[in-house]
mmCIF file of the C-alpha atoms, coordinates in Angstrom:
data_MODEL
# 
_entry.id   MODEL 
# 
loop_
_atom_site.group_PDB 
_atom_site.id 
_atom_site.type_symbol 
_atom_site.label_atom_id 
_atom_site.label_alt_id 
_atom_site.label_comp_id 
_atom_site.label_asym_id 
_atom_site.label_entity_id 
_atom_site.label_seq_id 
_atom_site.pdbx_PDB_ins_code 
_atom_site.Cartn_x 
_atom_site.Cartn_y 
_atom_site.Cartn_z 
_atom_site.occupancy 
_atom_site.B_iso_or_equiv 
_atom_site.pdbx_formal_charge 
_atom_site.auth_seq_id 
_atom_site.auth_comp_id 
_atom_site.auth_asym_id 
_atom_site.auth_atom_id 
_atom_site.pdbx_PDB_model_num 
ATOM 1   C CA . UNK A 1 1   ? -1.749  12.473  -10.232 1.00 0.00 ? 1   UNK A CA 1 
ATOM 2   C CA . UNK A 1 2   ? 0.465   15.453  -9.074  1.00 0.00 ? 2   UNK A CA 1 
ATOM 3   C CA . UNK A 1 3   ? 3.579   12.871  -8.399  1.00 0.00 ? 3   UNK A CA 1 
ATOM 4   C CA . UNK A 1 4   ? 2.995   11.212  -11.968 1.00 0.00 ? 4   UNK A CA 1 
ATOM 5   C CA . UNK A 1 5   ? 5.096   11.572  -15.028 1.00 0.00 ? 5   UNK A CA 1 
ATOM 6   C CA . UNK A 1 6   ? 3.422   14.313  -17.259 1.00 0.00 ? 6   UNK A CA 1 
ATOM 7   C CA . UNK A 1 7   ? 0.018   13.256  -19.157 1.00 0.00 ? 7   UNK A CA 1 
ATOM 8   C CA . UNK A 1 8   ? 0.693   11.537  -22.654 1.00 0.00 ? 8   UNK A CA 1 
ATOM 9   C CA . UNK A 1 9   ? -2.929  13.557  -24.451 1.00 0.00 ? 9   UNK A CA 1 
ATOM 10  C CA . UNK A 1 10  ? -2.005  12.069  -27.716 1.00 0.00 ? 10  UNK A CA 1 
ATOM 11  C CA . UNK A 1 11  ? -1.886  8.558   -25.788 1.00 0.00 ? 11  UNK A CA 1 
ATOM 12  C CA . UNK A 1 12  ? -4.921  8.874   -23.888 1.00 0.00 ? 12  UNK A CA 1 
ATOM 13  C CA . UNK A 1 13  ? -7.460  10.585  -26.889 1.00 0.00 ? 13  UNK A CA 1 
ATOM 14  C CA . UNK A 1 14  ? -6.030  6.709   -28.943 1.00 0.00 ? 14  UNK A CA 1 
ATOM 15  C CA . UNK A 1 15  ? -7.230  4.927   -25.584 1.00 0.00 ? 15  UNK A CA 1 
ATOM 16  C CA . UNK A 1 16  ? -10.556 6.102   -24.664 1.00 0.00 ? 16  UNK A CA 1 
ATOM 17  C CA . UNK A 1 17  ? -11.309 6.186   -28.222 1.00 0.00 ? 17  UNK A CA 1 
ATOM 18  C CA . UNK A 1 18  ? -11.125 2.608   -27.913 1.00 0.00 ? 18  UNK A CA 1 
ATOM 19  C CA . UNK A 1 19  ? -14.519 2.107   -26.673 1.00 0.00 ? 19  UNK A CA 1 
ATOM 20  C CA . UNK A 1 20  ? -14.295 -1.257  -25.729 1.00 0.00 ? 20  UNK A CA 1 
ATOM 21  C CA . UNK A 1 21  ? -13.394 -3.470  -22.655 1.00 0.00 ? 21  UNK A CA 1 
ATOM 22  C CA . UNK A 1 22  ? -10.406 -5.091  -23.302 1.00 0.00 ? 22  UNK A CA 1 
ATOM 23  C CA . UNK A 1 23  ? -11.097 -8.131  -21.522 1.00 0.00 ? 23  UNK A CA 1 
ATOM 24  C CA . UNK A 1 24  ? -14.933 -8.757  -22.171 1.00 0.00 ? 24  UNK A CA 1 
ATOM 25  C CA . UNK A 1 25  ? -15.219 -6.694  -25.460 1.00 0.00 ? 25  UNK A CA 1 
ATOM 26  C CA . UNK A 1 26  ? -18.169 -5.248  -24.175 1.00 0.00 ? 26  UNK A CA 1 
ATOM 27  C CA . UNK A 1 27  ? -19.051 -1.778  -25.235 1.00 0.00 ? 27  UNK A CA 1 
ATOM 28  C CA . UNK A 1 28  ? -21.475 -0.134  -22.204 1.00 0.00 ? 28  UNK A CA 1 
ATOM 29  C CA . UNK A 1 29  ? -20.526 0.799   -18.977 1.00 0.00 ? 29  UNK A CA 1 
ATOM 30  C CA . UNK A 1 30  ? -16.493 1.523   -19.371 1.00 0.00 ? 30  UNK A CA 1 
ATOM 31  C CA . UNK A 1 31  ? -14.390 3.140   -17.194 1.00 0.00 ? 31  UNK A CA 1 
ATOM 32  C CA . UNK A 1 32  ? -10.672 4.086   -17.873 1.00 0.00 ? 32  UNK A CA 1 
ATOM 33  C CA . UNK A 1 33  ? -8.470  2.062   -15.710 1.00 0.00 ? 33  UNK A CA 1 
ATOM 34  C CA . UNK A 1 34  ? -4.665  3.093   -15.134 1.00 0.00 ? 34  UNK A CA 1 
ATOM 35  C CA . UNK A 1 35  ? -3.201  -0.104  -15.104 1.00 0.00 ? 35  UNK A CA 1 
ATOM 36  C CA . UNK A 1 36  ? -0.258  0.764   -12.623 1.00 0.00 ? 36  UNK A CA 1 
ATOM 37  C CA . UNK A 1 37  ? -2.581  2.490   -10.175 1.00 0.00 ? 37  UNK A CA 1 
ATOM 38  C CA . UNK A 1 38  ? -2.106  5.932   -9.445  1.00 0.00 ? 38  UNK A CA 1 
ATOM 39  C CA . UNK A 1 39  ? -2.193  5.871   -5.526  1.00 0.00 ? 39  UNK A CA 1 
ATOM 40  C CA . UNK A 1 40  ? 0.777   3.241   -6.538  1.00 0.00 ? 40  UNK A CA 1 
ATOM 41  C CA . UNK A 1 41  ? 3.508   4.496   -8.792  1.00 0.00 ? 41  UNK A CA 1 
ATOM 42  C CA . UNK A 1 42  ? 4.635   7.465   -11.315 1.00 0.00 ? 42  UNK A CA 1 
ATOM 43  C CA . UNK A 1 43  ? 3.327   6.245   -14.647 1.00 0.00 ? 43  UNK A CA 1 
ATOM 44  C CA . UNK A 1 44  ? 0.024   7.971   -14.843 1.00 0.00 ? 44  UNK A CA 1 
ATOM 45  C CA . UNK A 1 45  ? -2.427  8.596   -18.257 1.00 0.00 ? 45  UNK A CA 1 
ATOM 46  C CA . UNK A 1 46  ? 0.999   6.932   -20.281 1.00 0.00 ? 46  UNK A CA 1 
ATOM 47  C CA . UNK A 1 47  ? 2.201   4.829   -23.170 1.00 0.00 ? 47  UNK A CA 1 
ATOM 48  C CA . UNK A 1 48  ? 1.503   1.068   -21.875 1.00 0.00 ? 48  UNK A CA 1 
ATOM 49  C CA . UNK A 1 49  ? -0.964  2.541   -18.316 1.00 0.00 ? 49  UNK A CA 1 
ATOM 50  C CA . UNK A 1 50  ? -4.040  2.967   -19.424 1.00 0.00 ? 50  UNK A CA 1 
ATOM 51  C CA . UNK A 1 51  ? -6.811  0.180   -20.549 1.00 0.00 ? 51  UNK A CA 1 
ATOM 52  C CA . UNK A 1 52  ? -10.429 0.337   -21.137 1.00 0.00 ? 52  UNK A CA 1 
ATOM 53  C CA . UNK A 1 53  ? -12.519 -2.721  -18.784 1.00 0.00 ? 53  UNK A CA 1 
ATOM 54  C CA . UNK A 1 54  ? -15.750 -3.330  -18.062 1.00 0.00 ? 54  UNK A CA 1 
ATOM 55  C CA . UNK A 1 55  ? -16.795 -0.878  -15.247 1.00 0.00 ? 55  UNK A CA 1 
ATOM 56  C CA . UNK A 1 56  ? -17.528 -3.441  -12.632 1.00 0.00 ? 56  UNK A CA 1 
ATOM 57  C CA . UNK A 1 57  ? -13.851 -4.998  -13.088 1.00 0.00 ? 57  UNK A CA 1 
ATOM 58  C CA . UNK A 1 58  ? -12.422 -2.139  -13.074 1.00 0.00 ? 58  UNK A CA 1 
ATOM 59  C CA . UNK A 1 59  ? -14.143 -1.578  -9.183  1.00 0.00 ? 59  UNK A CA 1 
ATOM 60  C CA . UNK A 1 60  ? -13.030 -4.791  -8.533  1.00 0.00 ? 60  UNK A CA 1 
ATOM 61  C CA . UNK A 1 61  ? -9.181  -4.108  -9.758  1.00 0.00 ? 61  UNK A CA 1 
ATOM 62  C CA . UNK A 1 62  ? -9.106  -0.968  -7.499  1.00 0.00 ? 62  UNK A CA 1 
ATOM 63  C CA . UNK A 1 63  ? -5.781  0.000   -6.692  1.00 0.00 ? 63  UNK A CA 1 
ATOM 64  C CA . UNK A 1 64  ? -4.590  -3.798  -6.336  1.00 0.00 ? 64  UNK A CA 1 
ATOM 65  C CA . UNK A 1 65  ? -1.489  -4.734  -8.907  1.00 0.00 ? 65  UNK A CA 1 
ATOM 66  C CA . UNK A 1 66  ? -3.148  -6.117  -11.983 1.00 0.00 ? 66  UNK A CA 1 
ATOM 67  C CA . UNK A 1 67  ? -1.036  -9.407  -11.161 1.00 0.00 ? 67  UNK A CA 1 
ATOM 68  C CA . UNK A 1 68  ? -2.644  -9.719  -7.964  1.00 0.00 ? 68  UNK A CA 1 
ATOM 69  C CA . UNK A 1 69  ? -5.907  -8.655  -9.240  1.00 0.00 ? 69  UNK A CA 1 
ATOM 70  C CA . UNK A 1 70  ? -5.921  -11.603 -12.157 1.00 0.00 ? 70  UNK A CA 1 
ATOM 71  C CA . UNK A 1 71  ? -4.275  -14.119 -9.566  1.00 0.00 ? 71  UNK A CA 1 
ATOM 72  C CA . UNK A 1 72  ? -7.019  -13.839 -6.630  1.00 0.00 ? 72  UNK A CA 1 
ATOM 73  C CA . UNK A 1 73  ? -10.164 -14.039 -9.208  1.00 0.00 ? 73  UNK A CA 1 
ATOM 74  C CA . UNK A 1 74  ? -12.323 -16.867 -8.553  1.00 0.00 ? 74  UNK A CA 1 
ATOM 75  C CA . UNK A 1 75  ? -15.328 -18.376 -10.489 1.00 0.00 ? 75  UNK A CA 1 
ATOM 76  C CA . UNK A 1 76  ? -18.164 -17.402 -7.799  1.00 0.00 ? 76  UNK A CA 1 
ATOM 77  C CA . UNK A 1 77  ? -16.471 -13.329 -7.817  1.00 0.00 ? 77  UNK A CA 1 
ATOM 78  C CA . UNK A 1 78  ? -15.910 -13.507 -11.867 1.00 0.00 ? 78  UNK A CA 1 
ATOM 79  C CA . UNK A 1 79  ? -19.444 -14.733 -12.445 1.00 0.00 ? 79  UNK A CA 1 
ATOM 80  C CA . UNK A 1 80  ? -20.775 -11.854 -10.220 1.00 0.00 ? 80  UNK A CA 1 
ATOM 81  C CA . UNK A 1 81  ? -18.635 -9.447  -12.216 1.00 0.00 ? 81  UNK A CA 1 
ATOM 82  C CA . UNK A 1 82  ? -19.178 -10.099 -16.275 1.00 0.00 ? 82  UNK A CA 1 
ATOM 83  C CA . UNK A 1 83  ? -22.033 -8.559  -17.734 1.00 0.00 ? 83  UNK A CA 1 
ATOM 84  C CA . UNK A 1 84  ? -25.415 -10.674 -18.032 1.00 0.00 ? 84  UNK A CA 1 
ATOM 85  C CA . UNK A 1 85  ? -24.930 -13.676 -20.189 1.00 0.00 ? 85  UNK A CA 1 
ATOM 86  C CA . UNK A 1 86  ? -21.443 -13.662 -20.456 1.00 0.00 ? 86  UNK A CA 1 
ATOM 87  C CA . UNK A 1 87  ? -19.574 -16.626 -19.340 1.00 0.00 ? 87  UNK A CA 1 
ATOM 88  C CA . UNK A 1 88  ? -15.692 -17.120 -18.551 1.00 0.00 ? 88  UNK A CA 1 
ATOM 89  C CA . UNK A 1 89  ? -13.566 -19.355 -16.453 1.00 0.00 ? 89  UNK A CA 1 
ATOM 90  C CA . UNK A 1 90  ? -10.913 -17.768 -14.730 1.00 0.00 ? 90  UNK A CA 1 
ATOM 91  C CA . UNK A 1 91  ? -8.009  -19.486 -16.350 1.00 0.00 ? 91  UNK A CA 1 
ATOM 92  C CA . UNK A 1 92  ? -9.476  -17.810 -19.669 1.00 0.00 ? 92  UNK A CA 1 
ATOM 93  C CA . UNK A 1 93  ? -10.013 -14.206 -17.703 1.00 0.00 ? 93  UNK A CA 1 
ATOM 94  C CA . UNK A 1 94  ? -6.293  -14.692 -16.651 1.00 0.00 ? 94  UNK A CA 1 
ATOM 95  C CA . UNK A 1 95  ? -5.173  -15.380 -20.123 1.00 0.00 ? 95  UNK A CA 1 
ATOM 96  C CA . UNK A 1 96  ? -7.165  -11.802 -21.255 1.00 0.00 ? 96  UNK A CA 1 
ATOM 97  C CA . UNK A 1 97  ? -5.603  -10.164 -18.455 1.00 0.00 ? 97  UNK A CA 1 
ATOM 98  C CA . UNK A 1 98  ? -1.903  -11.395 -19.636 1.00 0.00 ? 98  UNK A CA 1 
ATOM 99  C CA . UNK A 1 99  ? -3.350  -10.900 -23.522 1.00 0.00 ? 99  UNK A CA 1 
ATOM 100 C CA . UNK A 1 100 ? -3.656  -6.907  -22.454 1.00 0.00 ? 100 UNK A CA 1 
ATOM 101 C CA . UNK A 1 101 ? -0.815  -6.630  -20.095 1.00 0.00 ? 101 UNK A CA 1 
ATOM 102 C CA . UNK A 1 102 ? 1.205   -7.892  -23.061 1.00 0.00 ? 102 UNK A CA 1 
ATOM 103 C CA . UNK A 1 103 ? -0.122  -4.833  -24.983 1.00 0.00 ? 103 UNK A CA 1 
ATOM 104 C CA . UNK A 1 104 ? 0.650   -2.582  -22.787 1.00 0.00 ? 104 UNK A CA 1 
ATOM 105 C CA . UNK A 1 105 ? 3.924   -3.771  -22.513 1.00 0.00 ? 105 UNK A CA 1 
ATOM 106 C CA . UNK A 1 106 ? 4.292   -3.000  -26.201 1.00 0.00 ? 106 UNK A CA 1 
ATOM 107 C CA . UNK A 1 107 ? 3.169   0.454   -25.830 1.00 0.00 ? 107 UNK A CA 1 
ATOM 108 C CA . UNK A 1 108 ? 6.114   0.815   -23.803 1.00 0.00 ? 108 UNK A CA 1 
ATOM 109 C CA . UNK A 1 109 ? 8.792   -0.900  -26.155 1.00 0.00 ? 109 UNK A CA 1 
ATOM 110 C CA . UNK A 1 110 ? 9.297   -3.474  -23.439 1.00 0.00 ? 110 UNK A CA 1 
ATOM 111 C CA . UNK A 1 111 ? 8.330   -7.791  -23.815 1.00 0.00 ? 111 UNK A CA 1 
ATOM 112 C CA . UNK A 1 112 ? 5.474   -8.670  -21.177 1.00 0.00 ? 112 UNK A CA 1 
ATOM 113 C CA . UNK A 1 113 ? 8.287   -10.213 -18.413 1.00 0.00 ? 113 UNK A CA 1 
ATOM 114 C CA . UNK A 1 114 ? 10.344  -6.362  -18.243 1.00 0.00 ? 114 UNK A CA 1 
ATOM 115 C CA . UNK A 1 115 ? 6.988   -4.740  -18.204 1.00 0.00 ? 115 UNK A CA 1 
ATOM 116 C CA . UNK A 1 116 ? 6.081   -6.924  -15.007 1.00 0.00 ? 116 UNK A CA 1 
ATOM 117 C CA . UNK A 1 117 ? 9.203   -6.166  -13.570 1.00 0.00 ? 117 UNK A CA 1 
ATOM 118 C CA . UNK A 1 118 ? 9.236   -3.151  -13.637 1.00 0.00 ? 118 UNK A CA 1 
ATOM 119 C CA . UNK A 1 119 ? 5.380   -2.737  -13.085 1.00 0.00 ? 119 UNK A CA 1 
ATOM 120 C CA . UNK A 1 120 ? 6.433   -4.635  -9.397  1.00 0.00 ? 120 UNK A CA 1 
ATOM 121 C CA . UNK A 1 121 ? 9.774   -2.498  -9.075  1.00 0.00 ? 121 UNK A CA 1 
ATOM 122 C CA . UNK A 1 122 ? 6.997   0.516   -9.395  1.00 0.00 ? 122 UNK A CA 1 
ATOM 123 C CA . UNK A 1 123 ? 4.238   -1.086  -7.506  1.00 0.00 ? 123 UNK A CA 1 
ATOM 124 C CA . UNK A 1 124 ? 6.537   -2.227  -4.269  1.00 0.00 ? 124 UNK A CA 1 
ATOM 125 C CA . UNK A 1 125 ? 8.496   1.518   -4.011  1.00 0.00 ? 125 UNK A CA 1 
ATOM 126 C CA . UNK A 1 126 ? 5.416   3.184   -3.292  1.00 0.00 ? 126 UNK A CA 1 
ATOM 127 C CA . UNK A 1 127 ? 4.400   0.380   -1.075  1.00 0.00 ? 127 UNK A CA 1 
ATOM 128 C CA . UNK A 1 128 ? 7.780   0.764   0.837   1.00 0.00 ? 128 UNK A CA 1 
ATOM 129 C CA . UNK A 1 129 ? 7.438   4.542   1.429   1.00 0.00 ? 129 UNK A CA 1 
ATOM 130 C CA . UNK A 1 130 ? 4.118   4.176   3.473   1.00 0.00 ? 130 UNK A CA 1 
# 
């Protein structure tokens, strides 16, 4: 976090107030996720980074780009993941996943296809300095 952009507090109280999963809409075991992870680009607890999942997805996400994250599900893995009883087919988990990423593209004034852009622009600079 100490080569982020400085914390948005007002941003992150109206996130993790939302106590729900914005995928599953389940309401136990959360975690906070930074979208862009941190160990990958600048953007930190910010406007259009942070989204509340389901803790197990959120383990599964890692540091992986959200993109790749939502493109590499499979049944077998997503069935392992949701909580008891719920059932989804990946092409509807993908849709939730663009669903949020389009919200957080909001948050940051920008239409879901500049957010990815520069999400990847963010995402492949840290990748080229290692």
């Amino acid at each position: 976090m100490a080569n982020c952009f400085p914390e948005d507090k007002q941003y992150t109280a109206e996130i993790t107030a939302n106590q729900q999963c914005i995928i599953t809409g389940v309401t136990e075991r959360l975690a906070v996720d930074h979208v862009l992870p941190v160990t990958k680009g600048r953007w930190g607890n910010n406007r259009g980074n942070l989204m509340i999942l389901y803790e197990p997805l959120n383990v599964s996400k890692n540091n992986r780009s959200i993109f790749q994250w939502a493109e590499s599900m499979t049944q077998l893995r997503l069935d392992y993941l949701l909580p008891d009883g719920m059932q989804m087919t990946v092409a509807e988990f993908r849709n939730r996943v663009k669903q949020a990423v389009t919200v957080k593209a909001e948050e940051k004034g920008l239409t879901f296809e500049q957010y990815k852009q520069k999400y990847t622009e963010e995402y492949n600079r840290k990748q080229e300095e290692h």
